[in-house]
GUTOR-187751 format. One line per field, with one value per atom (N, C-alpha, C): residue in one letter; x, y, z. Coordinates in steps of 0.02 Angstrom, whole numbers, m for minus. Example, Ala and Ser with C-alpha at 12.3 -4.5 7.8 and 13.67 -1.06 7.14 Angstrom:
BEGIN
residu c(A A A S S S)
c1 c(660 615 660 642 684 645)
c2 c(m284 m225 m165 m112 m53 2)
c3 c(390 390 390 354 357 394)
//
This chain:
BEGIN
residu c(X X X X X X X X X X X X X X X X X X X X X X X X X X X X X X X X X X X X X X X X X X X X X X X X X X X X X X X X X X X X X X X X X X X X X X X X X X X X X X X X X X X X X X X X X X X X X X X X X X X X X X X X X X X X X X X X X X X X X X X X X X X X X X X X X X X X X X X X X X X X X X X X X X X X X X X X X X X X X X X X X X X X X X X X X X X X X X X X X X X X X X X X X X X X X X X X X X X X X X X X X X X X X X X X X X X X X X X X X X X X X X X X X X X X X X X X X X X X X X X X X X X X X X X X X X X X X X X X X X X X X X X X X X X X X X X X X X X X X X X X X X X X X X X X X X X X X X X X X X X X X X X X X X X X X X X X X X X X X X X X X X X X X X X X X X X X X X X X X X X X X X X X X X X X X X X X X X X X X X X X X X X X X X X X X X X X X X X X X X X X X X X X X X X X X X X X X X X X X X X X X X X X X X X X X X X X X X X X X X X X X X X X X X X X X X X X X X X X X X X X X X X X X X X X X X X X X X X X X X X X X X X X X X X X X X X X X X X X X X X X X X X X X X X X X X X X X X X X X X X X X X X X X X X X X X X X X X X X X X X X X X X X X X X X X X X X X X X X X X X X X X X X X X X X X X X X X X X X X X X X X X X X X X X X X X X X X X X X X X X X X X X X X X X X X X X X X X X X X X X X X X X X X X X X X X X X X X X X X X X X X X X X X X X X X X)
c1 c(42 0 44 46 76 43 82 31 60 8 m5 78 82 127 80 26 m25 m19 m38 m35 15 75 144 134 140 156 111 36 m8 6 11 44 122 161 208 223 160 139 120 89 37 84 142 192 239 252 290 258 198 139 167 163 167 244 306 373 367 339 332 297 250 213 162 136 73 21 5 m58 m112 m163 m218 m291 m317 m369 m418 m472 m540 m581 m555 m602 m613 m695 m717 m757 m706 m769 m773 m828 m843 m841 m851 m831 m856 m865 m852 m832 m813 m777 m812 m795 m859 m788 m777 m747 m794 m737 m792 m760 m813 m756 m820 m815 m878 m834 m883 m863 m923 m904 m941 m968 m1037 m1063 m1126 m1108 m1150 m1195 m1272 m1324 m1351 m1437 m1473 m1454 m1488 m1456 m1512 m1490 m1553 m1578 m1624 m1679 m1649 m1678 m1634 m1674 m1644 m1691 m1718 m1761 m1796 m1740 m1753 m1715 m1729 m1678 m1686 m1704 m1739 m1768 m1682 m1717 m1633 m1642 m1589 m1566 m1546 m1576 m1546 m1525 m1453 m1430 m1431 m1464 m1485 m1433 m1459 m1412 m1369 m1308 m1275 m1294 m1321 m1348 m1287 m1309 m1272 m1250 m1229 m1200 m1170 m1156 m1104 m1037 m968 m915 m902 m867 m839 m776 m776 m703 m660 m594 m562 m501 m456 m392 m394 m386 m384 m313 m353 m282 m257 m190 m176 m144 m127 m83 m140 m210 m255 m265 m222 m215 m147 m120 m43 m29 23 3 80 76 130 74 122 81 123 106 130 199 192 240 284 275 328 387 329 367 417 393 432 499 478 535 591 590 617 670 632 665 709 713 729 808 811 863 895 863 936 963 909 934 1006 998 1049 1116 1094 1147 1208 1167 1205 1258 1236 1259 1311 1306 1348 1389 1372 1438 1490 1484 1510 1545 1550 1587 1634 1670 1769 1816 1846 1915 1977 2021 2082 2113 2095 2119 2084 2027 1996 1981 1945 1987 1933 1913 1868 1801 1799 1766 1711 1759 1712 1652 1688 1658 1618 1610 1564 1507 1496 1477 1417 1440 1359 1320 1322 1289 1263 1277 1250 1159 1120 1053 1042 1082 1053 1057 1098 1123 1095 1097 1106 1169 1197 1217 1278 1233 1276 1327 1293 1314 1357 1349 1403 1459 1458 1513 1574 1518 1548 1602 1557 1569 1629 1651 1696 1764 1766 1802 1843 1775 1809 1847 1836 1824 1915 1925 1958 2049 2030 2083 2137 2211 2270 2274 2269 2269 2228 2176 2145 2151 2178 2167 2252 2292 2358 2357 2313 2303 2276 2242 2173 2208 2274 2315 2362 2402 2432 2389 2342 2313 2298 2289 2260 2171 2155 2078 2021 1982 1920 1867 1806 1754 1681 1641 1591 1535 1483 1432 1352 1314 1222 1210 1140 1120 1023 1005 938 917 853 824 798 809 799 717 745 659 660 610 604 609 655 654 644 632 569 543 469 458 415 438 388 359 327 289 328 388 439 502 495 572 563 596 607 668 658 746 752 774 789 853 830 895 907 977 968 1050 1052 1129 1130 1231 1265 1292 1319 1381 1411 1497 1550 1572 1590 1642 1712 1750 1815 1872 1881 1965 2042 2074 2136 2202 2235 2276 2280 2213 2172 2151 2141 2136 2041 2025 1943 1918 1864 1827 1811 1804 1774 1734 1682 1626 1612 1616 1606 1544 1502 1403 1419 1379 1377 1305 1278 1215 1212 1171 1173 1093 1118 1068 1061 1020 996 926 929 897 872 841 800 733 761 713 684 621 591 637 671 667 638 589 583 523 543 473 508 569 593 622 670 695 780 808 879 905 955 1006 1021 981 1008 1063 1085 1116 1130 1185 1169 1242 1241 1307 1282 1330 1322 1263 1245 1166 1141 1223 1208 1242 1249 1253 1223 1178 1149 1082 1056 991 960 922 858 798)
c2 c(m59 0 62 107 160 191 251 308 380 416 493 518 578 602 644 630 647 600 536 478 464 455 448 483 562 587 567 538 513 445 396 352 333 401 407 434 473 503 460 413 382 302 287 256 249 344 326 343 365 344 260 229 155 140 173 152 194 258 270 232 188 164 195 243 269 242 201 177 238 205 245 222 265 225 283 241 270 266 305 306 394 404 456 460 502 500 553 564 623 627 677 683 739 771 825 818 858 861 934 941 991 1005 1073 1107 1088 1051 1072 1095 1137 1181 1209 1231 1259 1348 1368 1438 1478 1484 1508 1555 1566 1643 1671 1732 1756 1793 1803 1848 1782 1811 1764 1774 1701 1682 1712 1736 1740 1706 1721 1669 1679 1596 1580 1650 1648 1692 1640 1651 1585 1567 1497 1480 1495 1496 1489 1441 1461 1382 1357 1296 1275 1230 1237 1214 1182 1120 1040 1026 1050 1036 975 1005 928 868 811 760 765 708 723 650 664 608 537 464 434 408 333 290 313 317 332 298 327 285 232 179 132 118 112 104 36 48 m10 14 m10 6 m10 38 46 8 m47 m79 m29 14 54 32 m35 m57 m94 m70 m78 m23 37 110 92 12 42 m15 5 m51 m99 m106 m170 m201 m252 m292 m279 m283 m271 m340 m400 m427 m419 m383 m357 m308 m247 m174 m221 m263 m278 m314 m366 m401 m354 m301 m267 m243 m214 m190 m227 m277 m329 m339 m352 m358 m286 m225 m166 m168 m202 m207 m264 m308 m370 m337 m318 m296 m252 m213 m172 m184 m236 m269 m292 m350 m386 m341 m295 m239 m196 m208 m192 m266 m302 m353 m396 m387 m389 m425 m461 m465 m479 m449 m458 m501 m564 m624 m669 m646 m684 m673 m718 m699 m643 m630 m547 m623 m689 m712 m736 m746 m738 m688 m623 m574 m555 m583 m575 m631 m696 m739 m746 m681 m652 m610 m583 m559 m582 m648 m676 m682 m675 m676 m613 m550 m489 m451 m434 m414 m421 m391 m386 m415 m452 m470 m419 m355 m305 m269 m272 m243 m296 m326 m408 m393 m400 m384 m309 m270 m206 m215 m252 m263 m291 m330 m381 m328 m298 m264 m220 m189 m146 m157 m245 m274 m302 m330 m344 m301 m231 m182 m187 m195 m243 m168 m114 m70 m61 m111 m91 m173 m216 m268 m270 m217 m245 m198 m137 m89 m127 m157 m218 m278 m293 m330 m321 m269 m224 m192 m180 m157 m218 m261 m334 m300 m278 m266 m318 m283 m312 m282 m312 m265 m311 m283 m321 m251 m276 m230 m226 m199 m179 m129 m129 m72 m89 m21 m5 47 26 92 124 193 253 296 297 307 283 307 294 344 341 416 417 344 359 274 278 233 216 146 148 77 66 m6 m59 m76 m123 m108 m30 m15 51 29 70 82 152 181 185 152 168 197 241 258 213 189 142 167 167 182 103 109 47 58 16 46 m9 m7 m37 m33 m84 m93 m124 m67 m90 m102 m143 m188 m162 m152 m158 m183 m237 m270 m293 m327 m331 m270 m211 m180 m149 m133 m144 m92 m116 m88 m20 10 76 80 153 124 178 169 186 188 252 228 284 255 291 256 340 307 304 258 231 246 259 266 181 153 88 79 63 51 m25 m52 m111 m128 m177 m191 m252 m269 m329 m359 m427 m467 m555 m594 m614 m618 m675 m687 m667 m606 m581 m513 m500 m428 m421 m378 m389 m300 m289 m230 m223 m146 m132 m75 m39 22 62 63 100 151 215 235 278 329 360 431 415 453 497 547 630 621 560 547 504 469 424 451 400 414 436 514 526 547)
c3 c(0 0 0 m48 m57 m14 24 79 54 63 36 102 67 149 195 208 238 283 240 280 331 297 313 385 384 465 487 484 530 565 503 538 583 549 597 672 667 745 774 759 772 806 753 788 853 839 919 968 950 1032 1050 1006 1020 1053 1036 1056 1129 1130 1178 1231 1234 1275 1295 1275 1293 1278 1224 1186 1185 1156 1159 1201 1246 1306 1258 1258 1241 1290 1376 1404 1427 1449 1453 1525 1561 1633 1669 1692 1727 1816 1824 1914 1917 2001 2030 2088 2113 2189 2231 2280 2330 2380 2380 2439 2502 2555 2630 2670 2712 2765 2809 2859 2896 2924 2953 2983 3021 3088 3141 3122 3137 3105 3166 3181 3224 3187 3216 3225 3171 3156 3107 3054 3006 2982 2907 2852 2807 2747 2750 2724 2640 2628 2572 2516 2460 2405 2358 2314 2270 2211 2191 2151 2088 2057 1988 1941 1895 1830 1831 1853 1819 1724 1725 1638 1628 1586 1550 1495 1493 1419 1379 1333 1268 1278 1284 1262 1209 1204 1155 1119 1046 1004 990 975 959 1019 1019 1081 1133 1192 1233 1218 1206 1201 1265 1214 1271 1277 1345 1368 1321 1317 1301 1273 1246 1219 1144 1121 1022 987 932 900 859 868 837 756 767 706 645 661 616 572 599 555 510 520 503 421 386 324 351 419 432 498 530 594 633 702 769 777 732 739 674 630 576 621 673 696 747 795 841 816 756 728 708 651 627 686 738 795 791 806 879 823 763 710 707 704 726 785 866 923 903 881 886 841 773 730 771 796 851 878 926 989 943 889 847 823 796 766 815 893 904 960 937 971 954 994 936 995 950 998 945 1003 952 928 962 933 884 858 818 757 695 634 622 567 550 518 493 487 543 601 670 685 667 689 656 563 531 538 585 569 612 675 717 684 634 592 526 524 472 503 458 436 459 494 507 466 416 353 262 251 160 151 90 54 35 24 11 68 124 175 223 210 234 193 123 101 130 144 151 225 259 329 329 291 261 275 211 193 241 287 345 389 422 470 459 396 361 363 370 360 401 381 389 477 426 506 572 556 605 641 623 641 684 638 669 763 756 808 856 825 874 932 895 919 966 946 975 1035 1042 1119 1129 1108 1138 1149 1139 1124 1139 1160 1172 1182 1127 1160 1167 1193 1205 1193 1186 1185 1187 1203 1216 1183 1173 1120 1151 1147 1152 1105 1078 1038 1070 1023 1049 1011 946 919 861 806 758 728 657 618 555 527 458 468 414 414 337 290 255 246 222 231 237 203 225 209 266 270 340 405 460 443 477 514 578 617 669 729 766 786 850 859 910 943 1005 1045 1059 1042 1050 1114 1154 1204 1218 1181 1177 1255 1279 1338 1305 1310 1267 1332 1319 1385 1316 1336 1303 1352 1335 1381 1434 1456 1499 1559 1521 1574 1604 1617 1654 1601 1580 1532 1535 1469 1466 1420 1446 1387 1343 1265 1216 1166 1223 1163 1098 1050 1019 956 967 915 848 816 739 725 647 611 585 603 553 515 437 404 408 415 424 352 326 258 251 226 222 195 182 146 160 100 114 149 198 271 346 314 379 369 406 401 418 369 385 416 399 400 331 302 241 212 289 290 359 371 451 426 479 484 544 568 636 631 677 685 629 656 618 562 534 454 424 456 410 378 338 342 342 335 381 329)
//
């Protein structure tokens, strides 16, 4: 389903209500509350004055709403287990791209990212991962890193293709010495393929994507 860009920011508003956790409650209720307080009063007391007609504003036509919680992803042209999947593959890619050690070959390190990836971007990964200087530096500190990543929001979306922004945070050891930690956030592109979802593009926040 192609969407208008009408559509688009509606259903994109309409999205990170959902990452946010707010949902949507369709409930409607009324109240009042009454100041009480008393206060001593001398001499008599006087007599009430007559009341006024009082006034009954018209009903309002049509059902009373009912309470309950609205499926929001019935507004959306994906499913609640497409959005979460997609996630859950920039959450991992993450984690996987930033987990290294210096003693192991660059095929290791590409081999936690197998099925999270494009084809294209595996290769790329290859290449980087690969570089005689960064591998000989890697060694030379005796390096290590380990790493977590949580998303942060969403910053485009189209029927089978999110961006999401997600922070990594490297705990890097060098020569065995006690970790330090290195976050830093990514832009990741996430694309159908298939009967699943891979990594089609990421680079650092304020350059990737948007």
């Amino acid at each position: 389903m192609d969407l208008t860009d009408r559509q688009r920011k509606f259903l994109f508003a309409a999205l990170v209500v959902l990452l946010a956790g707010a949902g949507v409650l369709l409930t409607i209720g009324t109240g009042s509350g009454r100041h009480k307080g008393s206060a001593q009063r001398s001499g008599p007391v006087a007599a009430p004055s007559p009341s006024a007609p009082s006034f009954t504003a018209p009903g309002l036509t049509g059902p009373p709403p009912s309470g309950g919680t609205y499926d929001i992803y019935s507004l959306l042209p994906f499913t609640q287990k497409d959005f979460s999947a997609a996630a859950d593959v920039a959450r991992r890619f993450v984690i996987a791209y930033g987990t290294y050690r210096y003693d192991e070959q660059p095929s290791a390190y590409l081999a936690r990212m197998q099925g999270l990836v494009t084809s294209d971007l595996a290769a790329q990964l290859q290449r980087d991962s690969s570089a005689p200087g960064l591998l000989d530096q890697r060694r030379q500190d005796k390096e290590v890193s380990t790493s977590d990543a949580h998303l942060d929001s969403l910053r485009d979306m189209e029927k089978d293709q999110f961006i999401f922004l997600v922070t990594g945070t490297r705990h890097v050891s060098k020569g065995g010495s006690a970790p330090g930690d290195s976050p830093e956030q990514y832009a990741v592109t996430v694309t159908r393929s298939g009967g699943g979802w891979v990594v089609y593009a990421f680079d650092q926040a304020n350059v990737g994507d948007k």
